[in-house]
Backbone as a ProteinNet text record, in pm:
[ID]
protein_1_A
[PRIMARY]
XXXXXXXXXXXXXXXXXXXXXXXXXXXXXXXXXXXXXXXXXXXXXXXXXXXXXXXXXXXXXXXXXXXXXXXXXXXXXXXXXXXXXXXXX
[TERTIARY]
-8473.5	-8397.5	-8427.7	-8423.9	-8420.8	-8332.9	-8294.2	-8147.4	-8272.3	-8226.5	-8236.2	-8108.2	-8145.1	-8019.1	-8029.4	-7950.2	-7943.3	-7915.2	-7928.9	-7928.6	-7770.4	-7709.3	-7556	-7457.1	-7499.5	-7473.2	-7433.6	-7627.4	-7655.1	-7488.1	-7493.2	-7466.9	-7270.1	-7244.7	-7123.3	-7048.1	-7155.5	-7161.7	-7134	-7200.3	-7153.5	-7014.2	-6943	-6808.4	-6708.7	-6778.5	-6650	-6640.8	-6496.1	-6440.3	-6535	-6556.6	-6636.1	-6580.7	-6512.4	-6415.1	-6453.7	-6456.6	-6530.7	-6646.8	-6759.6	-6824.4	-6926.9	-6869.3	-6806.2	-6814.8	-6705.1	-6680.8	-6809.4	-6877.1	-6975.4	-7058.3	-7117.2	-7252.4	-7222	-7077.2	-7052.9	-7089.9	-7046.4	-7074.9	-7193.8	-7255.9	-7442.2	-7477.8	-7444.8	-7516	-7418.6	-7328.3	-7292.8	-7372.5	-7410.8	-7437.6	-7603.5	-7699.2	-7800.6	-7784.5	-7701.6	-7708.8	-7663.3	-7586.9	-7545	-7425.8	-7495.5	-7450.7	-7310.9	-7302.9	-7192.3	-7109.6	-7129.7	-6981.1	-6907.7	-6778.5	-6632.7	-6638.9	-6592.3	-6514.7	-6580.7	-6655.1	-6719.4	-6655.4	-6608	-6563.5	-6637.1	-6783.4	-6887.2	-6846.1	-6853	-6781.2	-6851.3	-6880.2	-6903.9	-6822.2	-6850.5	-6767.6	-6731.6	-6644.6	-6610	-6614.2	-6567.3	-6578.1	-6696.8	-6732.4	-6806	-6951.7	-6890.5	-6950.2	-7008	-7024.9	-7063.3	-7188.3	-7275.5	-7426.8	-7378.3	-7314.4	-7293.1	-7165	-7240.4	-7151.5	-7091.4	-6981.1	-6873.5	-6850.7	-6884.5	-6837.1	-6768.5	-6676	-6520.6	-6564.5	-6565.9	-6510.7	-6423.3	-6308.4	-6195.1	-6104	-5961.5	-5884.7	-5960.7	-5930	-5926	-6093.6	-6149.1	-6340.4	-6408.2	-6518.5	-6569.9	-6723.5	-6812.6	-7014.2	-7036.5	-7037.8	-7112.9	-7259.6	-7323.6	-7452.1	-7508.2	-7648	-7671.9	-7844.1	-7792.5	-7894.7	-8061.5	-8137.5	-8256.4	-8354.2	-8412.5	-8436.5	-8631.6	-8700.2	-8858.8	-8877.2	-9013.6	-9068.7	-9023.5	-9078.8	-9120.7	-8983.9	-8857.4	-8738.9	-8659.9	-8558.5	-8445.9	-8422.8	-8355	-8370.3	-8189.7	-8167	-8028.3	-8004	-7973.7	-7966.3	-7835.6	-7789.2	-7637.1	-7654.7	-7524.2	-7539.1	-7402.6	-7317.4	-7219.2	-7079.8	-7022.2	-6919.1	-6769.6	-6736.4	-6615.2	-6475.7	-6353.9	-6230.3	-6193.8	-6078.6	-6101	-6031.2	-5977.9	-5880.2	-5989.5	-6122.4	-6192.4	-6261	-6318.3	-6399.9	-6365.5	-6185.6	-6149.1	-6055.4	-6061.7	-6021.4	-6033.1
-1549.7	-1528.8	-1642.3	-1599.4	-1712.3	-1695.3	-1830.5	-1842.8	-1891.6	-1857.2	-1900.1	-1926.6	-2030.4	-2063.9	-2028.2	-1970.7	-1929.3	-2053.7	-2076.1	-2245.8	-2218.7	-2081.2	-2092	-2128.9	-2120.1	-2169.4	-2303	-2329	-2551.1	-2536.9	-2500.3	-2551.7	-2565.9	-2423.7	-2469.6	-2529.5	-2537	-2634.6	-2764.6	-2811.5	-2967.9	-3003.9	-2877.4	-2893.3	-2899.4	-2897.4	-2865	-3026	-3032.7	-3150.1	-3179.2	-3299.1	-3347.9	-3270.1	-3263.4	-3171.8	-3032.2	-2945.7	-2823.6	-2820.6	-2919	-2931.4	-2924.3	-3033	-2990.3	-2837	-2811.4	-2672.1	-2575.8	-2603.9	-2492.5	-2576.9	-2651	-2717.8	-2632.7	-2674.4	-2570.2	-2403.9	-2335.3	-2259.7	-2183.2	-2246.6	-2253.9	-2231.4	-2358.9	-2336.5	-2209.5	-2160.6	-2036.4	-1921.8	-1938.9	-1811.5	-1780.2	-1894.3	-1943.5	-1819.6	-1920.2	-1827.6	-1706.5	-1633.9	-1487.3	-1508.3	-1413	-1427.3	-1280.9	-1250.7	-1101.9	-1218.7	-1313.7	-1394	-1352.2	-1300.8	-1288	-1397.8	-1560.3	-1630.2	-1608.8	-1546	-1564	-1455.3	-1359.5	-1237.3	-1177.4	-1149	-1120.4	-924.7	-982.5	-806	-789.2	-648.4	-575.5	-612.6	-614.8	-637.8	-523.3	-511.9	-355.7	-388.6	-294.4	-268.5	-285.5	-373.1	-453.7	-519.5	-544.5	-586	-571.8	-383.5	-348.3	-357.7	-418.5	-442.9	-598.8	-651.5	-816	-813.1	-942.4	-962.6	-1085.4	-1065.1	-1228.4	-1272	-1403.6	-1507.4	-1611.7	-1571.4	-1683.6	-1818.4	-1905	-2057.9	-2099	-2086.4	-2096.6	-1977.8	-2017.3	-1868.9	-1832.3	-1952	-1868.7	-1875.7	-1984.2	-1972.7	-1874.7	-1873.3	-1749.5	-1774	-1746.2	-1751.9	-1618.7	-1614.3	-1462.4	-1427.8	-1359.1	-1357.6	-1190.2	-1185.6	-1048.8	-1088.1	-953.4	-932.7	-883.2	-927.4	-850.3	-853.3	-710.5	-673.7	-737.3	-696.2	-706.7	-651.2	-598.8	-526.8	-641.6	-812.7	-864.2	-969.7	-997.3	-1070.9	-1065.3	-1074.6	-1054.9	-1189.4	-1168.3	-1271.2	-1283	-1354	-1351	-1486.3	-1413.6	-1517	-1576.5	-1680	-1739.5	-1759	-1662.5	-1695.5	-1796.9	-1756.5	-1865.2	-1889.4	-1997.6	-1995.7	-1969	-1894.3	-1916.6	-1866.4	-1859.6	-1856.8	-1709.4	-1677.4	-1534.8	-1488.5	-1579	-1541.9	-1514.6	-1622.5	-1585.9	-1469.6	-1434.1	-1345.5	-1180.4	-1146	-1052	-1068.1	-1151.7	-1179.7	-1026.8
6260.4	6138.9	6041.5	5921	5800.6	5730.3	5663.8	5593	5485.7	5339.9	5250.5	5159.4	5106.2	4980.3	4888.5	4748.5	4623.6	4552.1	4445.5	4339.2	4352.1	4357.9	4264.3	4435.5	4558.8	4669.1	4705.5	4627.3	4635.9	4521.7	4423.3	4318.4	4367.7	4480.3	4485.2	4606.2	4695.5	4796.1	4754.1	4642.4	4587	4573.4	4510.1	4414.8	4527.3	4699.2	4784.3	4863.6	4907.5	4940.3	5047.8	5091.3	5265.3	5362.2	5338.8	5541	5473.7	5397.2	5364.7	5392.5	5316.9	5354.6	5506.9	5595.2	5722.4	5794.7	5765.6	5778.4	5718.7	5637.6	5605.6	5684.7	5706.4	5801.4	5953	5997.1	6105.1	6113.2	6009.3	5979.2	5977.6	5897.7	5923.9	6051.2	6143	6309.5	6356.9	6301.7	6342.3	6375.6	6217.7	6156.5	6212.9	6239.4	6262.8	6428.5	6512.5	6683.6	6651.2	6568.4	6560.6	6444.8	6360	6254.9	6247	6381.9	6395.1	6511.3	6543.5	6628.7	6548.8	6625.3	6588.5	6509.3	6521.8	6488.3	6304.5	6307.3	6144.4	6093.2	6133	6062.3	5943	6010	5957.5	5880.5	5761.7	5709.5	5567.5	5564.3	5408.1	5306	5182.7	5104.1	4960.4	4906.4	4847	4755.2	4644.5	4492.5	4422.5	4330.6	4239.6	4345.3	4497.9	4533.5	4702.9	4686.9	4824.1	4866.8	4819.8	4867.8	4956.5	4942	4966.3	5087.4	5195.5	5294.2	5319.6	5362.3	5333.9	5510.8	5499	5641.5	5631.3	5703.2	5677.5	5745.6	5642.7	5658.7	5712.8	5625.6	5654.6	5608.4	5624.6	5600.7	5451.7	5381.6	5244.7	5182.5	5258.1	5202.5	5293.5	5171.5	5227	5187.8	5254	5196.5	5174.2	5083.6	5018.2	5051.9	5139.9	5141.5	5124.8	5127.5	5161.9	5240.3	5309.6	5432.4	5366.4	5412.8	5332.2	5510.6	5539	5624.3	5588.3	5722.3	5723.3	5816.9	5867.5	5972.3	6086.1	6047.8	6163.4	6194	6083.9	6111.6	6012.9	6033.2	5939.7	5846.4	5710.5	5604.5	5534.7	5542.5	5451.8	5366.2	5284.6	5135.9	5134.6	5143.3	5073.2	4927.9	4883.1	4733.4	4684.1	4749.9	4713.3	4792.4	4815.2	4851.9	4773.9	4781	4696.5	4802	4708.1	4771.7	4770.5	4847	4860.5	4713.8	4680.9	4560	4425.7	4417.2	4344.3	4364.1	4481.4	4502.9	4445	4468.4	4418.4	4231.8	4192.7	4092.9	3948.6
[MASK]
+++++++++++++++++++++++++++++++++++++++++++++++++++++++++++++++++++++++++++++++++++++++++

């Protein structure tokens, strides 16, 4: 598998506290061994934004990514972290 980052990801990865931070580095080696572990609550996401899939941080953060398939390994993009409150705003 490959993880790639989106600039607007880097960009909001910066704006989050050290212990978030934290928490998304964890996250990462999550998502890295199996990116469908329960503890990630690896799920589709609706309305505006059903092509795109969300993995819980914490209760209320969330990494927005989407899956992009290949013959020879799978690819998923992080585009951003945000809160759940933003995400449905």
């Amino acid at each position: 598998m490959i993880i790639k980052k989106h600039k607007l990801f880097d960009k909001s990865y910066l704006k989050l506290s050290q212990k978030l931070k934290l928490k998304v580095n964890e996250t990462l080696v999550l998502i890295t061994k199996n990116h469908f572990d329960k503890k990630l609550n690896n799920h589709a996401l609706k309305w505006d934004f059903i092509w795109l899939r969300s993995i819980n941080v914490t209760w209320d953060y969330r990494i927005i990514f989407k899956e992009i398939s290949d013959n020879n390994y799978e690819i998923i993009e992080l585009l951003k972290i945000w809160t759940h409150s933003e995400l449905y705003k």
